[in-house]
PyMOL Python script that loads the backbone (N, CA, C, O; Angstrom):
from pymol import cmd

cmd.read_pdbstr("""\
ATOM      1  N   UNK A   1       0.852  -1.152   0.000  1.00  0.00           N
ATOM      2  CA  UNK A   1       0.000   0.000   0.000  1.00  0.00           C
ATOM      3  C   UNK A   1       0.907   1.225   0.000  1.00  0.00           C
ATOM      4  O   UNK A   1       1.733   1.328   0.907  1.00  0.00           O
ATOM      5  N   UNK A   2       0.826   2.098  -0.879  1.00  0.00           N
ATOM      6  CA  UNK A   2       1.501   3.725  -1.030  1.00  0.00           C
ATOM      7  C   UNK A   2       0.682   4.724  -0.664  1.00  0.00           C
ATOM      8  O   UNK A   2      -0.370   4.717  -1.304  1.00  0.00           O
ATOM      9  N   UNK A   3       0.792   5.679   0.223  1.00  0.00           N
ATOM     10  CA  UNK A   3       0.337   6.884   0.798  1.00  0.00           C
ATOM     11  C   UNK A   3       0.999   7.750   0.112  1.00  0.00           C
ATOM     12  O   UNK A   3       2.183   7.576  -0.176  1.00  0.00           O
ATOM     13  N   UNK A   4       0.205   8.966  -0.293  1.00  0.00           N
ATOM     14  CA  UNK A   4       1.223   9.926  -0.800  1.00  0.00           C
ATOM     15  C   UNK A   4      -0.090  11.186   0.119  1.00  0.00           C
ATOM     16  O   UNK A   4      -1.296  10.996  -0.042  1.00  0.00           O
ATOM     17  N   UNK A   5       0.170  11.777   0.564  1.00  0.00           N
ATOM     18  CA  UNK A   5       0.163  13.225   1.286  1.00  0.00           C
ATOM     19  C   UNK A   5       0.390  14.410   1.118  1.00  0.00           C
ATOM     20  O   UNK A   5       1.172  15.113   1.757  1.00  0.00           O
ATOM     21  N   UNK A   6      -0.636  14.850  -0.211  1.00  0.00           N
ATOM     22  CA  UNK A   6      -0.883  16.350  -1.093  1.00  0.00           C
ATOM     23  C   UNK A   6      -1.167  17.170  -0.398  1.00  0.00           C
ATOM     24  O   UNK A   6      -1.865  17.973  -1.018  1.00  0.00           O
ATOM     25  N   UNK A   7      -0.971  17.573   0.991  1.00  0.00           N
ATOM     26  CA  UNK A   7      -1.310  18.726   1.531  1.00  0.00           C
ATOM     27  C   UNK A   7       0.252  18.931   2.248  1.00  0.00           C
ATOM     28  O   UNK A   7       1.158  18.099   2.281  1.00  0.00           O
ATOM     29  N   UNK A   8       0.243  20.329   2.806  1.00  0.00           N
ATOM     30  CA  UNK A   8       1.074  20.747   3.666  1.00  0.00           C
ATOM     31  C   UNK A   8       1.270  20.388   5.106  1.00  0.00           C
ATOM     32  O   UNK A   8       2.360  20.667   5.605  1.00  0.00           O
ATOM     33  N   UNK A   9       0.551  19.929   5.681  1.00  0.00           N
ATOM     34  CA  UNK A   9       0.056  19.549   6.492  1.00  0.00           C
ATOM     35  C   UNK A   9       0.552  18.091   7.094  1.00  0.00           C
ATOM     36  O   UNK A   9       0.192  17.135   6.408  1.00  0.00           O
ATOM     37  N   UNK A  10       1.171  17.841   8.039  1.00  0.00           N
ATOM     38  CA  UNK A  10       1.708  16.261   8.465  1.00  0.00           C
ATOM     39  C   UNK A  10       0.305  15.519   8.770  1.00  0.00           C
ATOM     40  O   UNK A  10      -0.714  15.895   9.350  1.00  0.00           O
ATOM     41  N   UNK A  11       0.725  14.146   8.055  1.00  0.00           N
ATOM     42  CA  UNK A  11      -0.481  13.786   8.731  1.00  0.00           C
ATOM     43  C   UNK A  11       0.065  12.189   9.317  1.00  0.00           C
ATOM     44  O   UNK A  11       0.750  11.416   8.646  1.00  0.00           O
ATOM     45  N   UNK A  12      -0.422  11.937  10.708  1.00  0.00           N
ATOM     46  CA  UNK A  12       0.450  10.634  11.105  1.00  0.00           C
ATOM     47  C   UNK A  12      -0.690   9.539  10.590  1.00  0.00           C
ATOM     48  O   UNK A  12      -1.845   9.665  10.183  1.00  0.00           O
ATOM     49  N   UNK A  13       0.058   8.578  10.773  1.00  0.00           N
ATOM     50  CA  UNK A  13      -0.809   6.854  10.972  1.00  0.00           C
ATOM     51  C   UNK A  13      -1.389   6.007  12.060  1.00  0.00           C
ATOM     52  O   UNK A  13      -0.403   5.349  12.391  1.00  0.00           O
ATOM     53  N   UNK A  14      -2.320   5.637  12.778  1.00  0.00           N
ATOM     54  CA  UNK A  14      -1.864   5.206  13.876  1.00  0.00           C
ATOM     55  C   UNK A  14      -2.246   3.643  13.574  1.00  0.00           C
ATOM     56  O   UNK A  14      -3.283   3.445  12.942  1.00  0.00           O
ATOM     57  N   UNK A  15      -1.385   2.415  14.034  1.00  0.00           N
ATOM     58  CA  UNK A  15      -1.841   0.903  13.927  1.00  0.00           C
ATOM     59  C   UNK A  15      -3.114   0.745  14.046  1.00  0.00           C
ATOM     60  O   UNK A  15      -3.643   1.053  15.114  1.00  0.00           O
ATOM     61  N   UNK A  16      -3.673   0.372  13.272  1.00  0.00           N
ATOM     62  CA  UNK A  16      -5.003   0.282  13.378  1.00  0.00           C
ATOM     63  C   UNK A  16      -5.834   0.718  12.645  1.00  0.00           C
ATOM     64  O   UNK A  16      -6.898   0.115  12.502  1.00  0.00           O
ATOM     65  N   UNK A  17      -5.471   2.305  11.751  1.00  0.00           N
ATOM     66  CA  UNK A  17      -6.357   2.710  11.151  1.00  0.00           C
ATOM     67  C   UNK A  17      -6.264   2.387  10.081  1.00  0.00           C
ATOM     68  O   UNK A  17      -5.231   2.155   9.453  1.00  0.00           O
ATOM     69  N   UNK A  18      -7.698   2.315   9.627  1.00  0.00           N
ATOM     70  CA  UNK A  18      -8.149   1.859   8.363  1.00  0.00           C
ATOM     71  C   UNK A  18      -8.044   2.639   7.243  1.00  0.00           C
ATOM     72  O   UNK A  18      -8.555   3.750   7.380  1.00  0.00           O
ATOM     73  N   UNK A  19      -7.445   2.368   5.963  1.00  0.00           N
ATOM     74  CA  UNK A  19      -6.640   3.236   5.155  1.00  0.00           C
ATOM     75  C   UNK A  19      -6.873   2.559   3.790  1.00  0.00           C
ATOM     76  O   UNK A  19      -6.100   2.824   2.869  1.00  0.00           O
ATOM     77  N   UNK A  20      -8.070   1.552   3.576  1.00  0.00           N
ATOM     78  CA  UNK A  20      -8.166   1.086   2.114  1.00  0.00           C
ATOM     79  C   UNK A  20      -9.383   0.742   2.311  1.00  0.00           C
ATOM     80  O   UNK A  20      -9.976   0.785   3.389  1.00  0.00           O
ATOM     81  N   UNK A  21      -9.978   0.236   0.844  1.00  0.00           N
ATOM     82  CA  UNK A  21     -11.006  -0.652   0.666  1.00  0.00           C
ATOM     83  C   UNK A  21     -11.416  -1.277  -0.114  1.00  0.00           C
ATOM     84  O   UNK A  21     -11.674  -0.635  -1.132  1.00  0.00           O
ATOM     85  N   UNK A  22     -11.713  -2.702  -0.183  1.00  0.00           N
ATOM     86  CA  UNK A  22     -11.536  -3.286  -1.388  1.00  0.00           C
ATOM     87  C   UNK A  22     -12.600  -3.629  -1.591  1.00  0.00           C
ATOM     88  O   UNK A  22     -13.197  -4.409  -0.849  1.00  0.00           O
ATOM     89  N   UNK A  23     -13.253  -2.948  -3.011  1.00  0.00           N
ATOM     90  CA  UNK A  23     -14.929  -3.383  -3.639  1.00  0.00           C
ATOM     91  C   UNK A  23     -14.662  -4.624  -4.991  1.00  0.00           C
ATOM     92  O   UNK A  23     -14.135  -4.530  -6.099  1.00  0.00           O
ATOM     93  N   UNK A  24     -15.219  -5.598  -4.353  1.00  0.00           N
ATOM     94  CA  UNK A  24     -15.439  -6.484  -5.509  1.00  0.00           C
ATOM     95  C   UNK A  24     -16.793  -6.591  -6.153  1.00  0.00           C
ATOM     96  O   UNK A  24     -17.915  -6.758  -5.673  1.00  0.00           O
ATOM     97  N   UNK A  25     -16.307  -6.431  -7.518  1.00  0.00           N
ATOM     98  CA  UNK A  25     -17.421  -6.166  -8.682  1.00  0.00           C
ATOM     99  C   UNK A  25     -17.084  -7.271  -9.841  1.00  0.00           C
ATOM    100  O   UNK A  25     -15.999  -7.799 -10.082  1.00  0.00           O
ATOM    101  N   UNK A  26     -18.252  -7.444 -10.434  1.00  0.00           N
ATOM    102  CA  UNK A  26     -18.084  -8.455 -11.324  1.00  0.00           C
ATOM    103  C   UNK A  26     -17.389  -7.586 -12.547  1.00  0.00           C
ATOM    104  O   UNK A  26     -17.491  -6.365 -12.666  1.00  0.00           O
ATOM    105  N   UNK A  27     -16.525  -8.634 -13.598  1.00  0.00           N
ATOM    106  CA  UNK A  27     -16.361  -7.869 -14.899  1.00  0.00           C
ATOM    107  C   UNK A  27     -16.672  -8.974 -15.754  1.00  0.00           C
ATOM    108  O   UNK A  27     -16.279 -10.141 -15.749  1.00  0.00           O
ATOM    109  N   UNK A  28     -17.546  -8.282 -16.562  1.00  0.00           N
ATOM    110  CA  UNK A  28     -18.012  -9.071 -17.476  1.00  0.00           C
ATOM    111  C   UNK A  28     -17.198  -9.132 -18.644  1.00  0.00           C
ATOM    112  O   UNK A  28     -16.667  -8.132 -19.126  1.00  0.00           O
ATOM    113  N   UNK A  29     -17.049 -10.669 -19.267  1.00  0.00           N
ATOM    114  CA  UNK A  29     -16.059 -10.847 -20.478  1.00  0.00           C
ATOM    115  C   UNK A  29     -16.828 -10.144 -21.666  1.00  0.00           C
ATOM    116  O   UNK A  29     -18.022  -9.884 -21.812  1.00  0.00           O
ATOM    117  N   UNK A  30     -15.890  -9.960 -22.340  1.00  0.00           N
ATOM    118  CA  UNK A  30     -15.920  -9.134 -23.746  1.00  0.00           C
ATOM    119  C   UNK A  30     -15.664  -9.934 -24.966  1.00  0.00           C
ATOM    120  O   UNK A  30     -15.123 -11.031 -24.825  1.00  0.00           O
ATOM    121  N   UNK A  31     -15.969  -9.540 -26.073  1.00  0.00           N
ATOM    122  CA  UNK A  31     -15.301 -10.259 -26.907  1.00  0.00           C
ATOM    123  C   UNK A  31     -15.287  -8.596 -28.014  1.00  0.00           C
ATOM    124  O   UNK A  31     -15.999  -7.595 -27.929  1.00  0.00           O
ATOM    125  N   UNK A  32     -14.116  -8.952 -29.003  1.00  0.00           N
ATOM    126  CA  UNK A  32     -13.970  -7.547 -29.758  1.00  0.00           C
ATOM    127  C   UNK A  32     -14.103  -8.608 -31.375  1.00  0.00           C
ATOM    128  O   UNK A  32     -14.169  -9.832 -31.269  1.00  0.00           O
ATOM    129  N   UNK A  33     -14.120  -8.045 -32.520  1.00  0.00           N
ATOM    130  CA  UNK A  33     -13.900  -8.305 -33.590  1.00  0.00           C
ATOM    131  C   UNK A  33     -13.143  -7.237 -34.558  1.00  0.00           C
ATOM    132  O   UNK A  33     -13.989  -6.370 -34.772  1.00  0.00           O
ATOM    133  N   UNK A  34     -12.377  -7.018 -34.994  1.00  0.00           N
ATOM    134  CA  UNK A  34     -12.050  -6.399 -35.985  1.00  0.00           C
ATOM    135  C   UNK A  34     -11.979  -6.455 -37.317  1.00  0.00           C
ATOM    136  O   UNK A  34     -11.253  -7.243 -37.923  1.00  0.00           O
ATOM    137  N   UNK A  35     -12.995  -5.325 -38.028  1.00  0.00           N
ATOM    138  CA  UNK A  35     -13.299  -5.535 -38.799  1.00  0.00           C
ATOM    139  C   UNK A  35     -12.602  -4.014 -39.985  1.00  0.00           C
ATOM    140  O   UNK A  35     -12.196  -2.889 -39.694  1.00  0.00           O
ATOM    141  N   UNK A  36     -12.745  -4.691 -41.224  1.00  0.00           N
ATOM    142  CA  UNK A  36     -12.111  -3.039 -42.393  1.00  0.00           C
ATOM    143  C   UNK A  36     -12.955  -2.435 -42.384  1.00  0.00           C
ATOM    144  O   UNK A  36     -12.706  -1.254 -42.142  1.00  0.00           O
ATOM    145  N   UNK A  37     -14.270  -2.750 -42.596  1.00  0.00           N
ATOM    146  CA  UNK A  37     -15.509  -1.383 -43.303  1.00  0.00           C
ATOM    147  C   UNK A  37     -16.336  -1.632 -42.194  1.00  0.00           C
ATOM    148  O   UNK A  37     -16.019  -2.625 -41.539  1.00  0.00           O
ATOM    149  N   UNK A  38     -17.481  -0.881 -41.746  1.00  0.00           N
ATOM    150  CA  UNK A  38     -18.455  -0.692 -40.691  1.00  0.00           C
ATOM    151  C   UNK A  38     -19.412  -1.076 -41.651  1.00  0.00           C
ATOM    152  O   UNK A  38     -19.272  -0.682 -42.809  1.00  0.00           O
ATOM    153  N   UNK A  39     -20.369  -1.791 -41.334  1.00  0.00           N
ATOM    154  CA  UNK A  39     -21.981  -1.442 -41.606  1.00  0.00           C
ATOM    155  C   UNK A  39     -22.560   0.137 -41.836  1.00  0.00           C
ATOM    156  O   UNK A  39     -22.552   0.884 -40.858  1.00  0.00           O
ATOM    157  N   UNK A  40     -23.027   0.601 -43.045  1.00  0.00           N
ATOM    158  CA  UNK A  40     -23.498   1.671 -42.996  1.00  0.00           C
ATOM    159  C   UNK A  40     -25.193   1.468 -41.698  1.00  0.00           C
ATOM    160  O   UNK A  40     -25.830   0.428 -41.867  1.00  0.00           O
ATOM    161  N   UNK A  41     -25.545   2.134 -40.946  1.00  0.00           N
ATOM    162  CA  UNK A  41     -26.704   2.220 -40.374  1.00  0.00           C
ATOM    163  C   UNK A  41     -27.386   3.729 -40.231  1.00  0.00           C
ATOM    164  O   UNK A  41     -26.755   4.776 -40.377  1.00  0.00           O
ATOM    165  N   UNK A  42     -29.024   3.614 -39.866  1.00  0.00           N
ATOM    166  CA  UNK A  42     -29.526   5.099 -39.971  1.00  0.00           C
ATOM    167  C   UNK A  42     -29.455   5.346 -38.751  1.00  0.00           C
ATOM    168  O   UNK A  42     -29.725   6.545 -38.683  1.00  0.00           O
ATOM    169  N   UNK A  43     -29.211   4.875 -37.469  1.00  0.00           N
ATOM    170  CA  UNK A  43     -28.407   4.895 -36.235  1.00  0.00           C
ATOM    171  C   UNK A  43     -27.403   6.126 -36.091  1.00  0.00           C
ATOM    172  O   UNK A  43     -27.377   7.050 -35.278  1.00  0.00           O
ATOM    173  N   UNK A  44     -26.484   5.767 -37.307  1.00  0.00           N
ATOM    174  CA  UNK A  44     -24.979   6.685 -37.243  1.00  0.00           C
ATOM    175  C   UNK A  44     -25.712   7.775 -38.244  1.00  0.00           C
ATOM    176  O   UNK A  44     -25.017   8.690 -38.686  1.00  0.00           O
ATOM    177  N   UNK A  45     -26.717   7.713 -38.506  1.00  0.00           N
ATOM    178  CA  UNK A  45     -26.813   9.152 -39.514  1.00  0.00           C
ATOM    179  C   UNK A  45     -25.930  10.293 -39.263  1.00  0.00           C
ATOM    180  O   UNK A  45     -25.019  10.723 -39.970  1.00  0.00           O
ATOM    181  N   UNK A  46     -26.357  10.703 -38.142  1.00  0.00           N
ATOM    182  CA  UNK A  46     -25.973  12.319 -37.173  1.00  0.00           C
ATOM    183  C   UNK A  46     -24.629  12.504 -36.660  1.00  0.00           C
ATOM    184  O   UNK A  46     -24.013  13.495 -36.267  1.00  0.00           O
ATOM    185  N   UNK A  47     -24.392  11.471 -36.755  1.00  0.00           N
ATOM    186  CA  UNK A  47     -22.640  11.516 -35.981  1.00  0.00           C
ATOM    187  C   UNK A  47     -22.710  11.096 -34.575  1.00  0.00           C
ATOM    188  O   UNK A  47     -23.692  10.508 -34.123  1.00  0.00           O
ATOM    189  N   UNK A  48     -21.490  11.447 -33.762  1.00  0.00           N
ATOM    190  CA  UNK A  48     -21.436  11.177 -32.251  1.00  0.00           C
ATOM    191  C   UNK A  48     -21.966  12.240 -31.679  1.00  0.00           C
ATOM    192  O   UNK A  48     -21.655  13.413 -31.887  1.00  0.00           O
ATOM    193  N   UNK A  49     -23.009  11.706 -30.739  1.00  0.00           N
ATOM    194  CA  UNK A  49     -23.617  12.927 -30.000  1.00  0.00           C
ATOM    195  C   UNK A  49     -24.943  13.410 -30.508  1.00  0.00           C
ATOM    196  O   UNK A  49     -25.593  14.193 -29.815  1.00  0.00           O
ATOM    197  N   UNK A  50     -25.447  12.946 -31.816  1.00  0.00           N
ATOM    198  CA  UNK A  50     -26.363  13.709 -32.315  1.00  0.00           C
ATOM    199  C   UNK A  50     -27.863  12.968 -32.032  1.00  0.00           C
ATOM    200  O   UNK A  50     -28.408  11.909 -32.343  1.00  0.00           O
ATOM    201  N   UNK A  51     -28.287  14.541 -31.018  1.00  0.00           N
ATOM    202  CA  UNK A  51     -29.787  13.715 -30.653  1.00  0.00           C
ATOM    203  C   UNK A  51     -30.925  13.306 -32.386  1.00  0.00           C
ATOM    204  O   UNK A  51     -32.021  12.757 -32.272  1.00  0.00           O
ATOM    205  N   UNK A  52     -30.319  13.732 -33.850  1.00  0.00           N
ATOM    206  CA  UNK A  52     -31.434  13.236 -34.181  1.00  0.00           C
ATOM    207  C   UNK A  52     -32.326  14.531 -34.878  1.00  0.00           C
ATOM    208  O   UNK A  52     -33.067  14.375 -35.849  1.00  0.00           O
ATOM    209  N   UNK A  53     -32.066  16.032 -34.080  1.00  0.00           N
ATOM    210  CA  UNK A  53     -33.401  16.846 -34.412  1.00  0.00           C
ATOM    211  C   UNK A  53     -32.171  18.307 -34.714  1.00  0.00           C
ATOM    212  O   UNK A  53     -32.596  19.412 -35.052  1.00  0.00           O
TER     213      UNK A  53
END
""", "prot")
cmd.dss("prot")
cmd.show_as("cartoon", "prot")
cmd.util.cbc("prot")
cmd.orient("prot")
């Protein structure tokens, strides 16, 4: 475990205190394909971001 301490300020440790936490989450597998040309779709009409109107 690495502490690093961005303030000016000392700050001590004392045995005992609690200083992490570990969340377990699922990750779900992926799979990718790579491909040369995209599917044209009317989806992508608008570009990224485009509500459409």
């Amino acid at each position: 475990m690495l502490l690093v301490n961005l303030s000016r300020e000392p700050f001590t440790l004392q045995r005992g205190d609690r200083i992490a936490q570990l969340v377990v989450a699922p990750v779900a597998p992926v799979a990718f394909w790579e491909v040369e040309v995209l599917d044209t779709t009317v989806r992508g009409e608008g570009g990224f971001g485009s509500t459409g109107r």
